[in-house]
DRENDO-1510 file (C-alpha; in Angstrom, 1 decimal, always signed):
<recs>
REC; n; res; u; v; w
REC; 1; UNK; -118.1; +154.0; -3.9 .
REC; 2; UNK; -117.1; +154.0; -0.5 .
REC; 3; UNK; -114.0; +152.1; -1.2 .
REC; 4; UNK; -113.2; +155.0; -3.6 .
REC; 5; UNK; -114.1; +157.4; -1.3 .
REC; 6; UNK; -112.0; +156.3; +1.1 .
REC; 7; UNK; -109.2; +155.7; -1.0 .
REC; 8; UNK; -109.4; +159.3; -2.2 .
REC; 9; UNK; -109.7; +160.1; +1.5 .
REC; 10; UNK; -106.1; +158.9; +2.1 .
REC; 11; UNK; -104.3; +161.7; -0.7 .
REC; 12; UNK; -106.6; +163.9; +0.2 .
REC; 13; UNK; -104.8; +166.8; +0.9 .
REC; 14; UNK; -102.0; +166.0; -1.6 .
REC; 15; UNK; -104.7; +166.4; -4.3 .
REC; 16; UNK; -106.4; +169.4; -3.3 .
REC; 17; UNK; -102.9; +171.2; -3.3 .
REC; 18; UNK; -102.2; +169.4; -6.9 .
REC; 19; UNK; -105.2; +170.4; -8.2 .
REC; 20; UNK; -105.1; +173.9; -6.9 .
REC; 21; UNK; -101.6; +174.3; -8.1 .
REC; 22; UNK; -102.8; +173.4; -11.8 .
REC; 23; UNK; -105.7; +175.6; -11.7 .
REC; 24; UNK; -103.1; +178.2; -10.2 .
REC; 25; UNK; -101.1; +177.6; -13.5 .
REC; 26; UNK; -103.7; +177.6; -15.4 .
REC; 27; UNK; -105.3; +181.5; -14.3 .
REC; 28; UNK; -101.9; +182.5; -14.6 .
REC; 29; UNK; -101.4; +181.7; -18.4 .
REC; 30; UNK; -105.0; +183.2; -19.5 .
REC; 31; UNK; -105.4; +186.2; -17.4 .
REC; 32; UNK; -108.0; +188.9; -17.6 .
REC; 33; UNK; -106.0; +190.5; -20.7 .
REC; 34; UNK; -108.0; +187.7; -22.3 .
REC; 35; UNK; -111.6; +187.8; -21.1 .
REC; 36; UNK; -113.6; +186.1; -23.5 .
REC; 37; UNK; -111.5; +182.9; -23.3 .
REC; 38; UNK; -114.0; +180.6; -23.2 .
REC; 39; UNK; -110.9; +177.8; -21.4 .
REC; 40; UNK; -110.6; +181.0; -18.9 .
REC; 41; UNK; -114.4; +180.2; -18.1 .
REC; 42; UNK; -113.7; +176.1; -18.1 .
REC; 43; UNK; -110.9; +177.1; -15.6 .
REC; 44; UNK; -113.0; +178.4; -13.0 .
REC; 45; UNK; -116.3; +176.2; -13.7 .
REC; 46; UNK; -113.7; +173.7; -12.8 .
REC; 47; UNK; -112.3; +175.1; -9.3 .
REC; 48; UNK; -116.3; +175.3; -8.8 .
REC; 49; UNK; -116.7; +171.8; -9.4 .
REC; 50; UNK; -113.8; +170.8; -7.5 .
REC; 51; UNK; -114.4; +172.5; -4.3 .
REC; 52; UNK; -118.1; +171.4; -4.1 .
REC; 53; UNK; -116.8; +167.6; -4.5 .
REC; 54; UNK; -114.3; +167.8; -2.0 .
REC; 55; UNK; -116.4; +169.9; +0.1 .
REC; 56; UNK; -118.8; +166.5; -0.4 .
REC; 57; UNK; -116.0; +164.3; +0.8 .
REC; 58; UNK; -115.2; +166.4; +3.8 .
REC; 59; UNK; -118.3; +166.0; +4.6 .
REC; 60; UNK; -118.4; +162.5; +4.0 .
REC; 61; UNK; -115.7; +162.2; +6.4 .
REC; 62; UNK; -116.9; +164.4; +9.1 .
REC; 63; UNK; -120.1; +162.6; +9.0 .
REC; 64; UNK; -117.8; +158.8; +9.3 .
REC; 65; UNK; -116.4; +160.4; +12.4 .
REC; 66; UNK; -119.5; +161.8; +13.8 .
REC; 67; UNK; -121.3; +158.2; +13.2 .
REC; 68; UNK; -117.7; +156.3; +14.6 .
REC; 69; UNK; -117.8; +158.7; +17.8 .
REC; 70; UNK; -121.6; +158.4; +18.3 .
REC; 71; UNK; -121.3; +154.0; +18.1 .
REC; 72; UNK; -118.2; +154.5; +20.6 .
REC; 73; UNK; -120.3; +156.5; +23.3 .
REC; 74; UNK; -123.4; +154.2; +22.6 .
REC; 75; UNK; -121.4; +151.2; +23.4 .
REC; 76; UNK; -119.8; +153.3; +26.5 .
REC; 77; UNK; -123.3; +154.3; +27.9 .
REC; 78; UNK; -124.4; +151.0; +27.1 .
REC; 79; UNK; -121.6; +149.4; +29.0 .
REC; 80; UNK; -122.2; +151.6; +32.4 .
REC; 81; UNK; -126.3; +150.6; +32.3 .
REC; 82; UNK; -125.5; +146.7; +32.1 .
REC; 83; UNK; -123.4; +148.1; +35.0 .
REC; 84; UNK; -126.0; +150.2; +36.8 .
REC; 85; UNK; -128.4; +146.9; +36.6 .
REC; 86; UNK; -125.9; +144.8; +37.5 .
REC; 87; UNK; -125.6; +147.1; +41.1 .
REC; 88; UNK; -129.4; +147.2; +41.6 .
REC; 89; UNK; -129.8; +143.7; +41.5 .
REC; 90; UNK; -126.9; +142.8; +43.6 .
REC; 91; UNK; -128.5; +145.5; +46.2 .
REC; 92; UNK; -131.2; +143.7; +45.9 .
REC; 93; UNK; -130.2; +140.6; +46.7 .
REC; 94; UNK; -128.0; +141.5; +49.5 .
REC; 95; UNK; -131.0; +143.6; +51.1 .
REC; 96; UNK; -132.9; +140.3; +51.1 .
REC; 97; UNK; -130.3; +138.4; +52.8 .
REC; 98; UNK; -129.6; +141.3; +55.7 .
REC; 99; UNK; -133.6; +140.9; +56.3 .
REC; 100; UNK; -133.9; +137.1; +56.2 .
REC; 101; UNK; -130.5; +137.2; +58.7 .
REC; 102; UNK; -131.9; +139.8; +61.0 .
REC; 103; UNK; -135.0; +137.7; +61.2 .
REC; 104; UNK; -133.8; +133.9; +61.3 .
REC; 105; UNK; -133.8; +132.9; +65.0 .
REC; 106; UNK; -130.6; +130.4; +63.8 .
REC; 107; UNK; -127.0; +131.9; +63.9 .
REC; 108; UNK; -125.9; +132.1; +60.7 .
REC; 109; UNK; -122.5; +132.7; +58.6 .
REC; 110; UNK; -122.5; +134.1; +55.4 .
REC; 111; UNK; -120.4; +132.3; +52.9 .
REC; 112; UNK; -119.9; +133.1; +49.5 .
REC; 113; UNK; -120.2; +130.6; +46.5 .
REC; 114; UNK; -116.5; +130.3; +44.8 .
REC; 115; UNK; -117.1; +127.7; +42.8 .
REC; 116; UNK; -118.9; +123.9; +41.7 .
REC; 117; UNK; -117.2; +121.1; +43.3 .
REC; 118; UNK; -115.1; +119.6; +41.1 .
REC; 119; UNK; -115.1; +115.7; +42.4 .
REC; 120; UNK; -117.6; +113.3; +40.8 .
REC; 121; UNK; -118.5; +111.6; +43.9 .
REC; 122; UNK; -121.5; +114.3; +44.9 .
REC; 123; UNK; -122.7; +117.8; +43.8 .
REC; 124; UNK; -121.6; +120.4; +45.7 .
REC; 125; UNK; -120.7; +124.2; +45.9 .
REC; 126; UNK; -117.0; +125.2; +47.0 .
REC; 127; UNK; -117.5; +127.9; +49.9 .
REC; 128; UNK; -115.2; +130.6; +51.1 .
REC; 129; UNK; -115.3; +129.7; +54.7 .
REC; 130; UNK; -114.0; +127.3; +57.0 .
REC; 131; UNK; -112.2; +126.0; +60.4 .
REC; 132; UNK; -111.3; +129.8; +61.0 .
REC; 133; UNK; -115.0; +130.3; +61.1 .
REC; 134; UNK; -116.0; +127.1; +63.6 .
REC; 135; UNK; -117.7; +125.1; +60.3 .
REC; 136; UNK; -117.9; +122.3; +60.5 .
REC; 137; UNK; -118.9; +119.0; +58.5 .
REC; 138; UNK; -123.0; +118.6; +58.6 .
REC; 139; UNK; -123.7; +122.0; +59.0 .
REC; 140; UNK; -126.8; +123.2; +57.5 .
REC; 141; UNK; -126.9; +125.4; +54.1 .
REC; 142; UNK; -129.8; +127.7; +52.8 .
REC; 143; UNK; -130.8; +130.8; +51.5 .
REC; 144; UNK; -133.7; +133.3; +51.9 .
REC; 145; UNK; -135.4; +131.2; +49.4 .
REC; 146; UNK; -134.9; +127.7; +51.3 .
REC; 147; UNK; -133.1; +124.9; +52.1 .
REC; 148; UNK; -129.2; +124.6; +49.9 .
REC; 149; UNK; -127.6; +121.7; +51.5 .
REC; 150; UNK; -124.8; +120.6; +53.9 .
REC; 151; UNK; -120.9; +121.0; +54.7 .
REC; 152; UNK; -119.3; +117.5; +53.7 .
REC; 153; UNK; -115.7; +118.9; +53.2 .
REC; 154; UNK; -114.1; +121.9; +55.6 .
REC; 155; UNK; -110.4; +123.3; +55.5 .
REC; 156; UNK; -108.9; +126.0; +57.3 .
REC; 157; UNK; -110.3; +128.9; +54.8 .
REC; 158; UNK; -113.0; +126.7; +52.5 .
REC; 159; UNK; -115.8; +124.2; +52.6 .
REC; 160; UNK; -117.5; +122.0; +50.6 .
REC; 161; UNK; -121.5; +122.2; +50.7 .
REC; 162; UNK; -123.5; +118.6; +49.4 .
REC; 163; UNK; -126.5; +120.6; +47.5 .
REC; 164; UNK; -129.9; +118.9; +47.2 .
REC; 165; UNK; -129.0; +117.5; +43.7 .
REC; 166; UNK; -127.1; +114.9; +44.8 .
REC; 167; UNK; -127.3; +110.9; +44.1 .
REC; 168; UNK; -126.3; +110.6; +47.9 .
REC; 169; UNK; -128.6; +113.6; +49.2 .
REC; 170; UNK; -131.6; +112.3; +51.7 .
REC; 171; UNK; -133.5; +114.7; +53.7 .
REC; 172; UNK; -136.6; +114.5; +56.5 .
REC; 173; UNK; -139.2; +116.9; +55.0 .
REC; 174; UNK; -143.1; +117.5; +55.2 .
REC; 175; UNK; -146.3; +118.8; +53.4 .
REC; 176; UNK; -147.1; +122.2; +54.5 .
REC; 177; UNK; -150.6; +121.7; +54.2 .
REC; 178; UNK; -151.1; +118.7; +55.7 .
REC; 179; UNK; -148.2; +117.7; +57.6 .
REC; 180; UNK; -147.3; +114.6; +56.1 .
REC; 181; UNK; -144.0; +113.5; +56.7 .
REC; 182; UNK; -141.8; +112.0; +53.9 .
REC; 183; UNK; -138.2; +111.9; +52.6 .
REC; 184; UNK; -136.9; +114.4; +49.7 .
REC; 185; UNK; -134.4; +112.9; +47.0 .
REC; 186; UNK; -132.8; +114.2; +43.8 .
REC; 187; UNK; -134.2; +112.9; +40.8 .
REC; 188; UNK; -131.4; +113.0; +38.2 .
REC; 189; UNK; -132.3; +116.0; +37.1 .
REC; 190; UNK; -133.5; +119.6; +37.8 .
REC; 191; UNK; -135.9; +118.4; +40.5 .
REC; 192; UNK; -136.9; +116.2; +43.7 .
REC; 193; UNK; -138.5; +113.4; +44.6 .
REC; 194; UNK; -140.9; +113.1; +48.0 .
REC; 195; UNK; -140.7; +109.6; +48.9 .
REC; 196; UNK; -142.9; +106.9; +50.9 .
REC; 197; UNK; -145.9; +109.1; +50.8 .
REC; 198; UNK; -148.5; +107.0; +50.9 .
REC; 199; UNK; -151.0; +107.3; +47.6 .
REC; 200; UNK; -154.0; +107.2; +50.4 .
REC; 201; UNK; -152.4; +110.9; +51.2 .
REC; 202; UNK; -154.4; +113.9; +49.4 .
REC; 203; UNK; -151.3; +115.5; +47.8 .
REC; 204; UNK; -151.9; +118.6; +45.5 .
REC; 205; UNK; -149.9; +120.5; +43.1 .
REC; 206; UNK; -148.8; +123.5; +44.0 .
REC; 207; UNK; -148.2; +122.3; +47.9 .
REC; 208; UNK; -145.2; +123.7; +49.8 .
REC; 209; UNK; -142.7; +121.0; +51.2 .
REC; 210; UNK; -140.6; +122.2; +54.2 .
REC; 211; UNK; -137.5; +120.4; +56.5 .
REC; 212; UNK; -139.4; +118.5; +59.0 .
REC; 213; UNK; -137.6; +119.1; +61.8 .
REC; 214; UNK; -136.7; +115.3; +62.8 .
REC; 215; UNK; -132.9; +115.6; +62.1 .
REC; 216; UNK; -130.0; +117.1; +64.1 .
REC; 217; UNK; -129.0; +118.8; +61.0 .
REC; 218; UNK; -131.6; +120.7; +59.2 .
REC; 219; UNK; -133.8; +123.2; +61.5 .
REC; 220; UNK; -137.4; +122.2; +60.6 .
REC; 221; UNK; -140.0; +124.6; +58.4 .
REC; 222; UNK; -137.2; +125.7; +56.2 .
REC; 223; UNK; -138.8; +125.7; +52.4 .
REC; 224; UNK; -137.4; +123.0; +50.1 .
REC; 225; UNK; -139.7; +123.2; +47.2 .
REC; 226; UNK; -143.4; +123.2; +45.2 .
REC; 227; UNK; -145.1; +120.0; +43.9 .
REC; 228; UNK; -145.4; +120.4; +40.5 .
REC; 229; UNK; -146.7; +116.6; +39.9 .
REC; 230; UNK; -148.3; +114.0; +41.5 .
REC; 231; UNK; -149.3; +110.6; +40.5 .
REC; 232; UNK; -150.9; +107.3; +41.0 .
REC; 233; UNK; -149.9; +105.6; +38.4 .
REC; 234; UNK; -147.0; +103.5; +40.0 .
REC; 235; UNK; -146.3; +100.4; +41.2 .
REC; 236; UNK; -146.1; +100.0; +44.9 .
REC; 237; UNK; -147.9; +101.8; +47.8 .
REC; 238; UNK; -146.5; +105.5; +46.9 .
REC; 239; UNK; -147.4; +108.3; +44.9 .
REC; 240; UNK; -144.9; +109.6; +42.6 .
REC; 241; UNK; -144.6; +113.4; +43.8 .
REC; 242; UNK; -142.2; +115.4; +41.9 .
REC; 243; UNK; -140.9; +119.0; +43.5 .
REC; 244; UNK; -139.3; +122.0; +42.0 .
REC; 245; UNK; -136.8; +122.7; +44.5 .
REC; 246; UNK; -136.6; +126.9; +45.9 .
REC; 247; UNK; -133.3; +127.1; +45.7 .
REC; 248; UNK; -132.1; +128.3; +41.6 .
REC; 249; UNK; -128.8; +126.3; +42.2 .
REC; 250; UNK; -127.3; +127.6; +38.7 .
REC; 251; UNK; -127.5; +131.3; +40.3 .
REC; 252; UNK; -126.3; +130.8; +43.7 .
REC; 253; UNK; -123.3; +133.8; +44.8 .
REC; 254; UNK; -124.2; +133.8; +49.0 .
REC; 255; UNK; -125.7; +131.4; +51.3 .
REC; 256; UNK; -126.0; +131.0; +55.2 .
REC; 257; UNK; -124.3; +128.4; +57.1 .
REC; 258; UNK; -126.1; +127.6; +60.1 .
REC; 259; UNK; -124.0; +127.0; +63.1 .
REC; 260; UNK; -126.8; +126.8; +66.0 .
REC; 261; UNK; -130.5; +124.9; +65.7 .
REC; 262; UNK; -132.5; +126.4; +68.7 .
REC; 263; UNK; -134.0; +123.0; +70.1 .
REC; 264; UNK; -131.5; +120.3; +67.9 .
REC; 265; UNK; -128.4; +118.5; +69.6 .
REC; 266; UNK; -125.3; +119.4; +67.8 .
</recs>
């Protein structure tokens, strides 16, 4: 039906001005000196008929327009509040940088994320700055959530940053709670491993692992992750401590490159 519909929708104005020529024609030849023709009643039954049906596909068509116009200025409105959210949480974010900059007692330089590095010999985020801002390589990386990386790559206008998951990646870190000292290492996959803690140590999920502050590259107490796991049953004098690392690396867009460690050697 709609096929016909809008078929007839094409000729539609040829055959209203057809049709209203024959019926035209047709009042012409039996005119009122012939009342009681019943084909002079047919005649106009039939311009009754005629004009209701295409009054039903004008309206069928006005309605087709309405509905096309109304999905066009839903998709429009639609479009501009993905955009509106899109602004609020990028004001967000930014906000939350400003803060954690105004407050960090390190000098920091704010980079943004351009891109994965695309060599297979580490993991590492492409950065858009470089010699012209005084990086240089083992410069610290991080975030208002924690601890990203370091710079293992620098050119005039980009750097390279080594991210935590990384084969090569070894880093001096602690137990919040306790202070036990340890080393954190990727684990091949979305996590990291605290290393050469002994299984003597009471180690609890849920415990906060920070930078330990022993390396001329990492400022200490910066937040690298939450033990989600801990186990005895290993070989060996360790437990097997797995930790979620702060940092979402998969949604990374600015970071902080720290040029100055109050108390660390450059």
């Amino acid at each position: 039906m709609i096929k016909f519909l809008n078929f007839i929708g094409g000729f539609r104005d040829a055959l209203i001005l057809a049709i209203c020529l024959f019926l035209s024609f047709c009042l012409i030849i039996y005119s009122d000196h012939d009342p009681g023709n019943p084909f002079r009643y047919l005649v106009y039954n039939s311009v009754g008929l005629v004009s209701g049906y295409f009054f039903k596909i004008d309206s069928y068509f006005d309605l087709k327009d309405e509905l096309t116009r109304l999905h066009r200025q839903n998709m429009d409105l639609a479009g501009k509040n993905m955009q509106l959210q899109d602004a609020f949480l990028e004001n967000i974010r930014l906000r939350k940088l400003l803060e954690f900059k105004e407050r960090s007692t390190f000098q920091l330089i704010a980079a943004e994320v351009t891109g994965f590095n695309p060599h297979q010999i580490f993991n590492g985020l492409i950065l858009n700055e470089g010699l012209r801002r005084n990086i240089k390589k083992r410069d610290a990386v991080l975030t208002a959530e924690g601890l990203v990386g370091q710079i293992v790559q620098v050119d005039e206008y980009n750097s390279i940053c080594q991210i935590l998951l990384d084969r090569n990646s070894r880093i001096s870190a602690q137990i919040q709670r306790n202070r036990e000292l340890g080393v954190i290492a990727w684990d091949g996959g979305v996590n990291l491993k605290l290393l050469y803690v002994a299984k003597t140590i009471d180690v609890l999920t849920g415990d906060v692992v920070l930078t330990s502050g022993y390396s001329k590259i990492f400022p200490g107490n910066i937040k690298i992750g939450v033990v989600i796991d801990v186990s005895k049953e290993t070989e060996g004098l360790f437990l097997d401590i797995t930790v979620q690392p702060a940092v979402n690396f998969n949604r990374l867009e600015e970071v902080f490159i720290v040029k100055e460690v109050p108390g660390n050697a450059p």
